[in-house]
C-alpha angles and dihedrals in degrees: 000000000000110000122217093205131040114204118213117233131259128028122319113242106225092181085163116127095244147031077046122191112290108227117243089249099054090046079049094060103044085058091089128113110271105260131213102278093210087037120114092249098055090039082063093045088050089051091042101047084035087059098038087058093054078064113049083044097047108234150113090215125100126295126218129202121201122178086217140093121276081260085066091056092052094067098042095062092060092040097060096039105030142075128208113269085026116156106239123185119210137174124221105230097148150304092323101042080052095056094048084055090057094053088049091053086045087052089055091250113147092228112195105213113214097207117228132167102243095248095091147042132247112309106229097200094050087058093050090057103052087049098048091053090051098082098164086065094236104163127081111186128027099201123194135170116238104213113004108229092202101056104019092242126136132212128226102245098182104049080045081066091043084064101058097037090046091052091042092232119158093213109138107239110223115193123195104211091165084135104025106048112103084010107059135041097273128164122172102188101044097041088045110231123160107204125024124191119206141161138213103224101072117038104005087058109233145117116277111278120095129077121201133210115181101193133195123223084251089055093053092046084054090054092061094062093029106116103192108120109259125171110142088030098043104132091196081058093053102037093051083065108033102068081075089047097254147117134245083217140017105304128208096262113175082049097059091050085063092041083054086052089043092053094049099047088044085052095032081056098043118239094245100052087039092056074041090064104053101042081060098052086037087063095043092053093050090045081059092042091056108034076060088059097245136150114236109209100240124084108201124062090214088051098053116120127231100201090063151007117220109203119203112217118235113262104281104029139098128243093195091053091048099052086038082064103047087046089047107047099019101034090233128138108214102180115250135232118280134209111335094001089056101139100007109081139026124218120218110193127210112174142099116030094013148140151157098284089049084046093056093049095048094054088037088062101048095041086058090045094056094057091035085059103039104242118159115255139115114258124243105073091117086060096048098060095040089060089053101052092040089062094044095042117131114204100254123243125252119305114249 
C-alpha cells in the first residue's frame, strides 16, 4: 500500500512552550472509555481533579474548570467581576498581555495600558503610582500576566499586590499563570491574587483543552454585583454543582482523567523540587544561548523565566528560517516570534514532562540548526550547558 505521508523516525521534538509534550502516563490515562459524566464514578473523578488544583494553586479558595482555552479563562475572569464601562488597569508585557487586553475592549471595559517594551515584566512601581493617584478608586481590576509566554519574562506578583495593598487600594488582582502554573513558584493565597488564570496545555502536561479560574472569597462577592453578561462562563453556576463533583454542563471527560494523572505526577514530584527543575534546565539553556553569543530577550536575570528561553537573532537573519531548517532536518518545534517579534526571536521552550536528556537534545538541535543555517555564533553552547547539568545532577528517583 502507497503512503501519502513518510514519517521520520524517532520522536518528534516539540521543544515549543505549549502545547508542551504530554507524558506517556497522562496519554495512558485518557485512554479510558468515556464514562457517564452525572454518573457515581465521574462525580468521584470531579472531586478528586477540583481538590488536586487547590493544590497546585495553592490555595484553600475555590477551583474552576472550564473545557475551554486559556483564552476561555480570561474572559471568565472579567465576566464574573466586571461591569460594562468598568476601569481596568493592565500591564504590556508581551503578545499574550496584549490579547487579554483585547477581550477586555471587546467586553466594553476602559483598560488603561501601561506600554512596555516586551523585554520586561509589570513595573510595580509604575502600578502604584497610578493607584495611588486614583483616588477615586476607579478601577476595579489591575490584570498581569505571570510568565509571558511571548518573551520569556516573569512579573513580580507579589510586589504587583504590594502595590495595592501599599496604596491601600480595593482593586481585585487577576494573574494570568497559563505558562507558569505547575512550571514556575506560584501561590495564590499567599500572594494574594484573586483571580488566577491557567491552562492545561503547558505545565500541567496535557493536550489543549481546560481552562482554570482560581478564584478569592473577594472575587466571588464581586460576582454577585458584576453586570457583564456570563452564561457559559458563570462561576455561581459551576460552583453550585461542583461541591458534588459535577458540572453544570458536559465536561471534557477523557481530559480530566489525564488532569487526574498530571496532579498526581506534580505532587508525586514534589512542587518544590518540580519549580526546582525547571529553574535548572532554564540556566543551562541560557549558559548555551550565551556561550553562542546570542542575545536572550529578557533583560533582567531575576526576570528570567524558567518555563522558556526567548533567543534574539543576530541582525540580518531570520528566526522563521532558522526554525524552517531544525524542523526540517532535526524534526524539532522551537516556538516563533509574535506579533511584533514575529522573525526576530525563537523561542526554546523547557517546561512541563522534561529532563536533562530532553534538554540535551533540544540544545543539540539548535546548536546543529544554527550551523546548518548559517547564522552567525561561536560553537560550544551545548557544552556549556552540559557541563552545567552534569555538576548540578541529583541522582533521579526511582522509575515508575
Amino acid at each position: 500500500m502507497m503512503r501519502l505521508h513518510s514519517h521520520p523516525s524517532g520522536r518528534h521534538f516539540l521543544q515549543i512552550p505549549g502545547p508542551t509534550n504530554v507524558p506517556d502516563r497522562v496519554l495512558r490515562a485518557m485512554d479510558n472509555p468515556t464514562i457517564d459524566h452525572r454518573g457515581p464514578e465521574f462525580g468521584e473523578l470531579g472531586k478528586a481533579v477540583l481538590g488536586g488544583m487547590k493544590k497546585i494553586f495553592q490555595t484553600e479558595s475555590d477551583v474552576i474548570i472550564y473545557p475551554a482555552s486559556g483564552t476561555g479563562g480570561w474572559e471568565a475572569a472579567l465576566v464574573n467581576t466586571m461591569s460594562p464601562g468598568d476601569k481596568v488597569l493592565m500591564a504590556e508585557t508581551g503578545h499574550f498581555a496584549t490579547l487579554w487586553k483585547r477581550i477586555a475592549d471587546r467586553l466594553g471595559l476602559q483598560v488603561e495600558f501601561q506600554q512596555g517594551d516586551w523585554r520586561h515584566g509589570a513595573d510595580p512601581r509604575q502600578i502604584a503610582e497610578r493607584l495611588a493617584a486614583d483616588t477615586a478608586h476607579e478601577i476595579k481590576a489591575v490584570c498581569v500576566v505571570h510568565n509571558e509566554t511571548a518573551t520569556g519574562v516573569v512579573s513580580d506578583v507579589q510586589a504587583v499586590r504590594r502595590a495595592l495593598d501599599d496604596t491601600g487600594h480595593p482593586a481585585l488582582l487577576m494573574v494570568d499563570t497559563i505558562s507558569s502554573l505547575g512550571s514556575v513558584q506560584y501561590r495564590h493565597d499567599a500572594w494574594g491574587v484573586d483571580v488566577t488564570v491557567a491552562g492545561s496545555q503547558k505545565g500541567l502536561m496535557l493536550p489543549p483543552g481546560l481552562a482554570f479560574n482560581a478564584i478569592s472569597a473577594k472575587a466571588l462577592k464581586a460576582s454577585d454585583s458584576a453586570k457583564l453578561p456570563r452564561s457559559y462562563w458563570d462561576w455561581k453556576e459551576m460552583l453550585a454543582i461542583n461541591a458534588s463533583g459535577y458540572f453544570p454542563y458536559t465536561p471534557a471527560t477523557n481530559l480530566l482523567y489525564g488532569l487526574y494523572e498530571a496532579i498526581g505526577m506534580l505532587l508525586d514530584e514534589g512542587l518544590d523540587n518540580v519549580f526546582a527543575r525547571h529553574q535548572r534546565h532554564a540556566e543551562a539553556t541560557r549558559r548555551a544561548v550565551r556561550a553562542w553569543g546570542l542575545e536572550i530577550l529578557c533583560l533582567k536575570p531575576e526576570e528570567y523565566s524558567p518555563a522558556l528561553t526567548a533567543v534574539v537573532m543576530p541582525e540580518g537573519h531570520s528566526a522563521d528560517a532558522l526554525r524552517k531548517t531544525i524542523l526540517t532536518h532535526f524534526n524539532m518545534s522551537l516556538g516563533q516570534g509574535l506579533s511584533k517579534l514575529s522573525d526576530k526571536i525563537f523561542r526554546i521552550g523547557h517546561l512541563g514532562d522534561f529532563n536533562d536528556l530532553t534538554l540535551c537534545g533540544t540544545l543539540a538541535g539548535v546548536e546543529m540548526g544554527l550551523m546548518k543555517a548559517g547564522v552567525p555564533h561561536r560553537h560550544g553552547g551545548l557544552q556549556v550547558a552540559l557541563d552545567y547539568l552534569a555538576e548540578t545532577s541529583q541522582a533521579q528517583p526511582s522509575a515508575r
